[in-house]
C-alpha positions in Angstrom: 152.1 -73.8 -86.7 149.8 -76.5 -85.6 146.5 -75.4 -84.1 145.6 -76.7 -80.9 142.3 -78.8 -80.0 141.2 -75.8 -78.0 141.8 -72.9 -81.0 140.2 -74.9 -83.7 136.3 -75.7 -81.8 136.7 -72.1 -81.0 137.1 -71.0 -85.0 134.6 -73.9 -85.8 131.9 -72.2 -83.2 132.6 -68.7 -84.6 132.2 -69.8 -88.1 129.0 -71.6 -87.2 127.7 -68.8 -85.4 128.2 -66.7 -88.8 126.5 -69.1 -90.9 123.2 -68.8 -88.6 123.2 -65.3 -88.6 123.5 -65.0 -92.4 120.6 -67.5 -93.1 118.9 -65.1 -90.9 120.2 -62.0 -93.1 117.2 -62.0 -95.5 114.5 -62.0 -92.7 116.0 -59.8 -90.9 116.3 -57.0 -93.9 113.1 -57.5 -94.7 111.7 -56.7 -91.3 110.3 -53.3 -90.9 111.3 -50.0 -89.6 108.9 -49.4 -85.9 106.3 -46.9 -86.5 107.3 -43.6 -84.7 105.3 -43.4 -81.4 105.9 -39.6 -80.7 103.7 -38.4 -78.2 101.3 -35.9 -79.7 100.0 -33.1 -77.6 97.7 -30.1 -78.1 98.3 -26.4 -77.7 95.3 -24.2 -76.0 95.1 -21.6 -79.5 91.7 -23.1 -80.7 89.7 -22.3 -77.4 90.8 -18.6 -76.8 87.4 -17.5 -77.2 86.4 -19.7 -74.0 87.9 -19.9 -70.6 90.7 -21.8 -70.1 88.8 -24.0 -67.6 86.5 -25.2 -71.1 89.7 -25.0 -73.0 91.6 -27.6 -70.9 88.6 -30.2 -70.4 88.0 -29.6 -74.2 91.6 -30.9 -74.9 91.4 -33.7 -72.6 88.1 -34.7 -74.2 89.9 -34.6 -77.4 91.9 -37.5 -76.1 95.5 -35.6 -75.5 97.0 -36.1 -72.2 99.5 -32.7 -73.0 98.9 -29.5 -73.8 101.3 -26.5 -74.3 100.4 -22.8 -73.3 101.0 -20.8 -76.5 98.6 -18.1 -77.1 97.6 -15.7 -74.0 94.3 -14.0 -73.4 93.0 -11.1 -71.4 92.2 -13.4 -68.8 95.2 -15.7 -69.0 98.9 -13.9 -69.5 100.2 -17.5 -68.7 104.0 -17.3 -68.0 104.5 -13.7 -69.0 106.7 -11.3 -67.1 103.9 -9.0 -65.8 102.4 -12.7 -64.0 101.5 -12.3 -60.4 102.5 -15.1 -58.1 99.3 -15.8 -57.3 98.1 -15.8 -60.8 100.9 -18.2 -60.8 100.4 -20.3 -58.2 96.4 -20.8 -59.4 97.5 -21.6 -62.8 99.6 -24.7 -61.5 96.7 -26.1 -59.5 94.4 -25.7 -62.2 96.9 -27.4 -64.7 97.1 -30.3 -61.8 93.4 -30.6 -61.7 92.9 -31.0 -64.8 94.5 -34.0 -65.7 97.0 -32.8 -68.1 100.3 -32.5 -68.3 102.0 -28.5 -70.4 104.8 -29.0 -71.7 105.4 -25.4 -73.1 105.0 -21.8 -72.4 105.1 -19.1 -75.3 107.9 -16.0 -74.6 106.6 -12.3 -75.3 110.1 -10.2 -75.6 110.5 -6.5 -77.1 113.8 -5.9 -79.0 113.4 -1.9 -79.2 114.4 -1.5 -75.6 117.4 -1.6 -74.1 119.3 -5.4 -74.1 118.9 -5.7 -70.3 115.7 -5.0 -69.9 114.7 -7.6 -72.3 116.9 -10.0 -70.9 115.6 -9.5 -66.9 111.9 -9.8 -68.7 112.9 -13.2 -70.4 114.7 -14.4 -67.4 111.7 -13.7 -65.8 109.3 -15.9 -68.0 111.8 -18.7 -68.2 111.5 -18.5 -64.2 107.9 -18.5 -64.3 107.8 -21.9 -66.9 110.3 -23.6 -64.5 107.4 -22.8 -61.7 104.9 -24.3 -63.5 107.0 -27.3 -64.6 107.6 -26.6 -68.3 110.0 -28.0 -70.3 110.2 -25.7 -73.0 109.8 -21.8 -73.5 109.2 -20.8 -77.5 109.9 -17.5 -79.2 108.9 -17.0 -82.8 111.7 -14.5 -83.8 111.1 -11.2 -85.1 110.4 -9.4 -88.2 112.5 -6.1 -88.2 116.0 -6.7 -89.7 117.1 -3.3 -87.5 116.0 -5.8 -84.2 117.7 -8.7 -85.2 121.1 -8.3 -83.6 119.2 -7.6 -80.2 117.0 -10.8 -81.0 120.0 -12.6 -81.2 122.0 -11.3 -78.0 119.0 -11.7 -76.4 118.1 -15.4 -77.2 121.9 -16.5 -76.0 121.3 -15.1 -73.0 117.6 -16.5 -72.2 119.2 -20.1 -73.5 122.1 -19.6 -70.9 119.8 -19.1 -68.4 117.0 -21.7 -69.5 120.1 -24.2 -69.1 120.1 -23.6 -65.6 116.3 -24.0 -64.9 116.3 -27.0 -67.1 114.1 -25.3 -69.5 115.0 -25.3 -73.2 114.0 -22.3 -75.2 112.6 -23.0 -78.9 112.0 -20.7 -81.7 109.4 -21.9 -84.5 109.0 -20.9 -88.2 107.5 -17.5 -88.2 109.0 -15.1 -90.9 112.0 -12.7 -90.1 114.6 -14.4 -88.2 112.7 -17.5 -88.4 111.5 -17.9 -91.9 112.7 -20.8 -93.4 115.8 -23.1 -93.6 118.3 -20.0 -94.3 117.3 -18.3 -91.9 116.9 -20.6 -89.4 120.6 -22.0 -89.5 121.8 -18.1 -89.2 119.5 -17.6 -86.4 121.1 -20.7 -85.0 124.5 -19.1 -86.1 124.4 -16.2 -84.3 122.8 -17.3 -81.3 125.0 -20.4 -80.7 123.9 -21.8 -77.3 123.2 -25.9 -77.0 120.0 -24.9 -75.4 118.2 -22.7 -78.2 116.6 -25.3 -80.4 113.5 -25.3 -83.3 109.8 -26.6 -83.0 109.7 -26.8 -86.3 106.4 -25.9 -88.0 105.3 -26.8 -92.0 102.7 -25.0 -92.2 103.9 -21.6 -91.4 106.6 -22.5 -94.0 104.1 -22.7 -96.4 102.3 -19.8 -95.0 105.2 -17.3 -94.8 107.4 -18.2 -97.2 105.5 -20.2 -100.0 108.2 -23.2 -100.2 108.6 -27.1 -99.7 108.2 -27.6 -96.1 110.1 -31.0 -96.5 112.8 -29.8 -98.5 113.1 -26.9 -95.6 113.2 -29.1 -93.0 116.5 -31.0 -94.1 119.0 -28.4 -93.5 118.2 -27.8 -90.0 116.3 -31.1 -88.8 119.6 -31.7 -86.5 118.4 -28.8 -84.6 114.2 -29.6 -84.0 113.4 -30.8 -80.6 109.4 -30.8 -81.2 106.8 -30.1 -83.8 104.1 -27.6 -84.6 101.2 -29.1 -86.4 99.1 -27.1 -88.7 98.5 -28.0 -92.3 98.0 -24.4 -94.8 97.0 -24.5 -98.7 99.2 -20.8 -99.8 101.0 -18.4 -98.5 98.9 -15.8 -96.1 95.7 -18.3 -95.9 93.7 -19.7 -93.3 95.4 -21.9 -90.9 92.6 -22.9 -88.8 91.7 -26.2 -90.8 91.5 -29.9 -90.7 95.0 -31.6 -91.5 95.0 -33.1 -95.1 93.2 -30.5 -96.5 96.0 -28.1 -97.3 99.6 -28.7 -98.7 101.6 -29.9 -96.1 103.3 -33.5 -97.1 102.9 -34.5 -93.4 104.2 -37.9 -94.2 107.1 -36.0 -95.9 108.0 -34.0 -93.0 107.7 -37.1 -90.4 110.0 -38.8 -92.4 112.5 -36.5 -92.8 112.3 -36.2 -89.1 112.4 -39.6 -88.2 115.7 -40.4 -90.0 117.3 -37.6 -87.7 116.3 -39.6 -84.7 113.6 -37.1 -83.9 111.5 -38.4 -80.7 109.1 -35.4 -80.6 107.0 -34.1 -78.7 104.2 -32.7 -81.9 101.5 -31.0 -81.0 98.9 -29.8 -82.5 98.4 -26.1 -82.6 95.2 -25.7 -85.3 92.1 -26.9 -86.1 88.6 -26.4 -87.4 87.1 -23.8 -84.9 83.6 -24.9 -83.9 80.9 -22.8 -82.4 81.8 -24.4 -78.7 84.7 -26.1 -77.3 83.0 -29.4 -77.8 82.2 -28.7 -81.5 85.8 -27.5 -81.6 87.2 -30.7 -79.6 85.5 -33.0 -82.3 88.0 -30.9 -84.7 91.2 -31.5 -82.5 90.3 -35.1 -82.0 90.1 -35.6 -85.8 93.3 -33.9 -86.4 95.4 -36.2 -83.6 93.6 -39.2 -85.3 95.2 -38.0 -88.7 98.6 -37.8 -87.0 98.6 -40.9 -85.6 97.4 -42.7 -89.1 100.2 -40.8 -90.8 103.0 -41.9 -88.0 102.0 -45.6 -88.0 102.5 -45.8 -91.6 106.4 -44.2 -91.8 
């Protein structure tokens, strides 16, 4: 069958079209991969010693712009249960003031009591974050094997619930339910809700469980939604230290991450604990430096 005028500059275009593109093959290969561009945050665990007032212009000093609110003092319960409204209500204004935005709030649950009465106090922290504007609730499992079906039951409901607020509840590497990849997926298993996810953390891998953190981080990367940064040298040692100077394979772990699509948020839970919160700051600073040489590089 003859070919029209028409169908023939048409084919002639196409095939043209083809040719550029495959000159432009080579370059285009070669080109590389965008650095990741997570955002990296700070959590408030290296200033517990000083008021959270010196903790948060500390942090900001440090040159972070988030901060996440995982470990509670006498003076700051945060977004437990037991929080008065009016603690509450301060704690957002000062979290306003300050100039930085918290992404996070750590869950405190008991498993030895009745399921209910966990539950009510979980629901109760998740309604407390969503008050304050958090994204994210965290849990860090439990240790007790005769506790781990309530865990479980307990975390499907809180992530049912968190749904609703628009707050995702997170469980990071911690021993028991939440030691490393194994246990991880059957935690994830059991409690089988979209909205219970892992903030992965390689140090505590290291720390807990003695293994690769890289190679740990494969089976269950589909499921991270943020990242825990500490670096640790052996099992059961100090944590409080500079990144680099321990055993995690950061690049390792970032580029395991990256290939899931991971677009963070990481932020940094330890550092070198000075003798104030500017000596302290220096620390953080140095650490987010690290992680951002490490990420523009992968």
């Amino acid at each position: 069958m003859e070919r029209t005028r028409r169908e023939f500059i048409g084919e002639s275009t196409t095939l043209l079209a083809g040719a550029a593109l495959l000159a432009d093959a080579p370059s285009l290969l070669a080109a590389p991969a965008a650095a990741a561009s997570w955002p990296i945050g700070c959590f408030n665990r290296p200033w517990t010693k000083w008021t959270f007032d010196e903790t948060l212009a500390a942090i900001k000093a440090a040159g972070y712009a988030t901060t996440g609110l995982l470990s509670r003092t006498k003076a700051d319960p945060f977004i437990a249960a037991d929080a008065t409204p009016e603690y509450l209500d301060g704690l957002k204004r000062t979290l306003a003031a300050s100039g930085l935005t918290a992404n996070m709030g750590a869950l405190r649950s008991r498993h030895d009591t009745p399921l209910e009465e966990t539950v009510r106090s979980l629901q109760k922290e998740i309604d407390n974050a969503a008050f304050l504007g958090l994204k994210y609730v965290m849990t860090f499992g439990v240790d007790e094997p005769a506790q781990f079906d309530h865990f479980f039951q307990s975390m499907a409901r809180a992530a049912a619930y968190g749904a609703e607020k628009g707050v995702q509840v997170v469980m990071k590497p911690h021993g028991g339910t939440s030691g490393a990849s194994d246990e991880i997926v059957g935690a994830m298993k059991k409690v089988g809700h979209r909205n219970f996810r892992i903030w992965y953390d390689a140090g505590n891998i290291i720390y807990y469980t003695g293994k690769d953190p890289v190679e740990e981080l494969k089976p269950i990367v589909q499921y991270v939604t943020g990242f825990c940064a500490k670096d640790c040298a052996e099992p059961k040692s100090e944590v409080m230290i500079q990144f680099g100077t321990g055993k995690v394979d950061f690049a390792g772990v970032f580029k395991v991450l990256k290939s899931a699509g991971f677009d963070g948020p990481v932020m940094v839970e330890c550092c070198a604990v000075g003798t104030t919160p500017v000596a302290t700051a220096v620390s953080a600073r140095a650490n987010r430096e690290f992680l951002e040489k490490v990420l523009a590089a992968i």
